[in-house]
C-alpha positions as CSV (number, residue, x, y, z in Angstrom):
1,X,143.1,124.0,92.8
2,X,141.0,127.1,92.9
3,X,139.2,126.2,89.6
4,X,138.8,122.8,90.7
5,X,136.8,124.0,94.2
6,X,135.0,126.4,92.0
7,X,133.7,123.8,89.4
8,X,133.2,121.5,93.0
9,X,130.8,124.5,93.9
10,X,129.2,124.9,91.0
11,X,128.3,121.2,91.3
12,X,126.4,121.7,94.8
13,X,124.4,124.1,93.4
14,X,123.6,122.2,90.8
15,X,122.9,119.6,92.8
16,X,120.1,121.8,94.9
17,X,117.9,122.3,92.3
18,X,117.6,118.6,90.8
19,X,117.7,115.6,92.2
20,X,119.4,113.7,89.5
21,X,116.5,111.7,88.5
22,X,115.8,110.8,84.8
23,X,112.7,112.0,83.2
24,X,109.7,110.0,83.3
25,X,109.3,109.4,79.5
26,X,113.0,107.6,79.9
27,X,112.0,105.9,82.9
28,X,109.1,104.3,80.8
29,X,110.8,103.5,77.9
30,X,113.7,101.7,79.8
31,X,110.9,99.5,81.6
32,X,109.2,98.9,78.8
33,X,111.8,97.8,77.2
34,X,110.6,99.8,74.2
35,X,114.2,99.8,72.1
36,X,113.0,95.7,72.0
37,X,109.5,96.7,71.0
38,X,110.9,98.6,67.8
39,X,113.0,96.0,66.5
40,X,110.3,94.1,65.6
41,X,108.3,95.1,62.2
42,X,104.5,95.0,64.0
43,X,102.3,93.4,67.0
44,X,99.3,92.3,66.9
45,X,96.5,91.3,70.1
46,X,92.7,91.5,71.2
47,X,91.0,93.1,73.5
48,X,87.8,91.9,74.8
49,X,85.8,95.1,76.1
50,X,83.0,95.8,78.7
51,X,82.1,99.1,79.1
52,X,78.7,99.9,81.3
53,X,76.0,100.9,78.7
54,X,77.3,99.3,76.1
55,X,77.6,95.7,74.8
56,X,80.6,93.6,75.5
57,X,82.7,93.9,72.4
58,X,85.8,92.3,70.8
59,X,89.0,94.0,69.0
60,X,91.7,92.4,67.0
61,X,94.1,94.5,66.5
62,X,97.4,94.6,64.2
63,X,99.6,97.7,64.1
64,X,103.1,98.6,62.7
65,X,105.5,99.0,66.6
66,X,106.0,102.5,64.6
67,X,102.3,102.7,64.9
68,X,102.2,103.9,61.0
69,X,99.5,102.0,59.6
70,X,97.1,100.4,62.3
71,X,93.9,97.8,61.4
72,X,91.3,96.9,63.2
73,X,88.7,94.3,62.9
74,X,85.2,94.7,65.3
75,X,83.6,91.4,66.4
76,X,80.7,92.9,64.4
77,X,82.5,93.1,60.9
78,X,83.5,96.3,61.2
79,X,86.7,97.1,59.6
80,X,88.8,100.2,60.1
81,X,92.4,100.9,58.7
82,X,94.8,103.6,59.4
83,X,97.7,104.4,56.9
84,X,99.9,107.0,56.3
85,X,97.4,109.3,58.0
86,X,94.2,108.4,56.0
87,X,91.2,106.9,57.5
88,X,89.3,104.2,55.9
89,X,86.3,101.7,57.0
90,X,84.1,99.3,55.6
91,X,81.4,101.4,56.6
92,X,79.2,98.6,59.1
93,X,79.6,101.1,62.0
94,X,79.5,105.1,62.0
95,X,82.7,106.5,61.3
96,X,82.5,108.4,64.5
97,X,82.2,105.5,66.7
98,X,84.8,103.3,63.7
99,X,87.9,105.8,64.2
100,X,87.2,106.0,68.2
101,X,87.6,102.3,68.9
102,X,90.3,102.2,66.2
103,X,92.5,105.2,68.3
104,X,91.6,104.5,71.8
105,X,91.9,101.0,72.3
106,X,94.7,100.2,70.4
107,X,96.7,103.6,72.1
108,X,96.1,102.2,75.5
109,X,98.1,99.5,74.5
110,X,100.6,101.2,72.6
111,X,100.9,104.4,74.7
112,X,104.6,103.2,76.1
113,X,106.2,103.3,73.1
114,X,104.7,106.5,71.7
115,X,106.5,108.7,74.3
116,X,108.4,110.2,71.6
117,X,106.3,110.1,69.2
118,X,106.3,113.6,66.9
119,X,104.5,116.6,68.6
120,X,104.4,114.9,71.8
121,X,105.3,117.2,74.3
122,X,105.9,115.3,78.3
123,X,106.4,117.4,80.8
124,X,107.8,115.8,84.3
125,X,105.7,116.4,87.4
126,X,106.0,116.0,91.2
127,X,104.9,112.5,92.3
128,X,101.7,111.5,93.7
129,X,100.3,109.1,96.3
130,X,97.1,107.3,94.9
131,X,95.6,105.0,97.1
132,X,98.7,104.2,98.8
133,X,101.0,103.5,95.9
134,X,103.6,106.0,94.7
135,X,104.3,106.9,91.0
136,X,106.5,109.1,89.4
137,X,104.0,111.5,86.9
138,X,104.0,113.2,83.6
139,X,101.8,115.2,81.9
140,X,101.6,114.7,77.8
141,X,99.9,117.0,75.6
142,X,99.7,117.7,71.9
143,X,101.0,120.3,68.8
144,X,98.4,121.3,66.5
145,X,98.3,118.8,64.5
146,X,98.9,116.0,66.6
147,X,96.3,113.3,67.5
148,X,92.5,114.6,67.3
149,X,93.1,117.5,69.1
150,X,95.6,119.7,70.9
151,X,93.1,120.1,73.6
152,X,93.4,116.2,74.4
153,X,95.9,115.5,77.6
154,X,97.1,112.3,79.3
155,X,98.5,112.2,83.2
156,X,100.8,109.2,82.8
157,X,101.8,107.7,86.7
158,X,104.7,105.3,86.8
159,X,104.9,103.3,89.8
160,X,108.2,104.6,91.8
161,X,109.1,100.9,92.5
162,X,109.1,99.2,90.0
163,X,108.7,102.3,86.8
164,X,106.0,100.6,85.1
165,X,103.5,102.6,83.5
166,X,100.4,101.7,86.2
167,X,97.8,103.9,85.3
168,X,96.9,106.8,83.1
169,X,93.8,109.3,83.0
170,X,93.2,111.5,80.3
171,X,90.4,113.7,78.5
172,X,90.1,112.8,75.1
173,X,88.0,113.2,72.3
174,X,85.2,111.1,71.3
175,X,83.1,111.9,68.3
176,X,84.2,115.6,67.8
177,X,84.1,116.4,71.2
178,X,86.1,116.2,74.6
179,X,85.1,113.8,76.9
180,X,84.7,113.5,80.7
181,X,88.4,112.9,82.6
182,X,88.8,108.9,83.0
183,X,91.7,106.7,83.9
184,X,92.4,103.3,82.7
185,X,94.6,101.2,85.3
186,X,96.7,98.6,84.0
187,X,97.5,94.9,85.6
188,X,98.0,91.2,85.3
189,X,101.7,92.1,83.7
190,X,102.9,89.7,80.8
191,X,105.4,89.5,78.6
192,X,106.3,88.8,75.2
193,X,109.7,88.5,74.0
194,X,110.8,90.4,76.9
195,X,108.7,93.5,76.4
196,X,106.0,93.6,79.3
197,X,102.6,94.4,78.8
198,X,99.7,94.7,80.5
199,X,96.5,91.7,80.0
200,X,94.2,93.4,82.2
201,X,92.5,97.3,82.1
202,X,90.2,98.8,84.1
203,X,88.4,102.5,83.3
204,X,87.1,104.6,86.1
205,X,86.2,107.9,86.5
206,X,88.9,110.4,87.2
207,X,89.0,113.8,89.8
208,X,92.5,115.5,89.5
209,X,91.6,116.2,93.7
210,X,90.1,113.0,94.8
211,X,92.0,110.7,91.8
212,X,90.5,107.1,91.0
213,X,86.6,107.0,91.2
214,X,83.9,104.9,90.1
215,X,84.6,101.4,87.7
216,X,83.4,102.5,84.0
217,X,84.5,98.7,82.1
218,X,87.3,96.8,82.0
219,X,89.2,95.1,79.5
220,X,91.2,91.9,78.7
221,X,94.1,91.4,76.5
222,X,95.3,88.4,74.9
223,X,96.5,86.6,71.7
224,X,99.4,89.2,71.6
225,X,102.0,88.1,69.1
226,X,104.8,89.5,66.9
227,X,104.0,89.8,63.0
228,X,107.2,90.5,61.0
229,X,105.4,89.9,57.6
230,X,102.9,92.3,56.5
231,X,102.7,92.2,53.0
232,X,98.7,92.6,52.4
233,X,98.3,93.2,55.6
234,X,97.4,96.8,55.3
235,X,96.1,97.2,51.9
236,X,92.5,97.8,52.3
237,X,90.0,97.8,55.1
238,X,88.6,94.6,54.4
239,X,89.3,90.9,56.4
């Protein structure tokens, strides 16, 4: 009886330094439904893009759900493919401005089932009101290594009531260099196969203080479909 009330104990004061919840990046993935999303081979969608100062431009996108080998096709012919960690384009845009449309746009749809991707590193942090809604947040930064640059970080915010993944800003690097903060915000929820996703993105600028500021684009994503054959797919960075 005596070990039993001291085990009992040792549970209370436990229980005073957590409050039992699960960690954001779980939380994600269970919304997300991101077990589903890796049972399939690949995905593939568009996004149509307007950002201010620069012309409205369209994406078509088909990635591995491992995110392995990624391709992209610009509306103006540029090509761009990712595999195994090498960099290729057809060479009708700068590289620079190639390899920045090919990460960014095709991470922001991705970025829920990356979580756990290697040298991640999420660490859970108190929630946050932003105008009036309440999300669970997480902070995810880099290993050497990883990504463009350790110095690249994400604030992910996770609705409390319903876990999606609502919003995210980040500082990330364009070019060479690191960018001003900015957040995309994500709406219009779909789904595909059971795996939500979001058809409708919004940038802004972002003030860790003040949070959400002034509209930068938006975004819209359709055509998104399941590919479970690939052969050819990724074997150069042509059409």
């Amino acid at each position: 009886m005596q070990a039993f009330m001291k085990a009992f104990a040792c549970l209370l004061l436990l229980s005073s330094f957590t409050d039992g919840r699960i960690g954001i990046v779980r939380l994600i993935e269970e919304k997300h439904k991101a077990e589903l999303f890796h049972a399939h081979k690949a995905i593939a969608f568009d996004v149509h893009l307007e950002l201010k100062g620069r012309p409205h431009t369209d994406f078509q996108f088909v990635s591995l759900t491992n995110s392995g080998n990624v391709k992209m096709l610009r509306s103006d012919g540029t090509t761009v493919l990712f595999k195994n960690g090498v960099f290729v384009t057809n060479g009708k845009t700068p590289d620079a401005l190639a390899r920045f449309d090919a990460l960014s746009w095709h991470y922001f749809f991705m970025v829920a089932f990356k979580l756990q991707d290697q040298g991640v590193q999420i660490e859970d942090l108190e929630d946050r009101n932003l105008e009036n809604t309440a999300y669970r947040c997480g902070k995810m930064i880099f290993k050497s290594g990883t990504g463009e640059t350790p110095k690249d970080w994400y604030l992910l915010f996770a609705n409390k009531q319903n876990s999606r993944l609502e919003a995210m800003a980040f500082n990330a690097t364009n070019a060479g260099t690191l960018t001003q903060p900015a957040a995309i915000r994500y709406s219009d929820w779909q789904s595909i196969g059971g795996v939500p996703y979001s058809a409708s993105w919004t940038f802004h600028q972002w003030n860790d203080a003040r949070g959400f500021g002034k509209l930068l684009g938006s975004a819209r994503v359709d055509h998104v479909r399941w590919v479970e054959e690939t052969e050819g797919v990724f074997d150069s960075a042509s059409k």
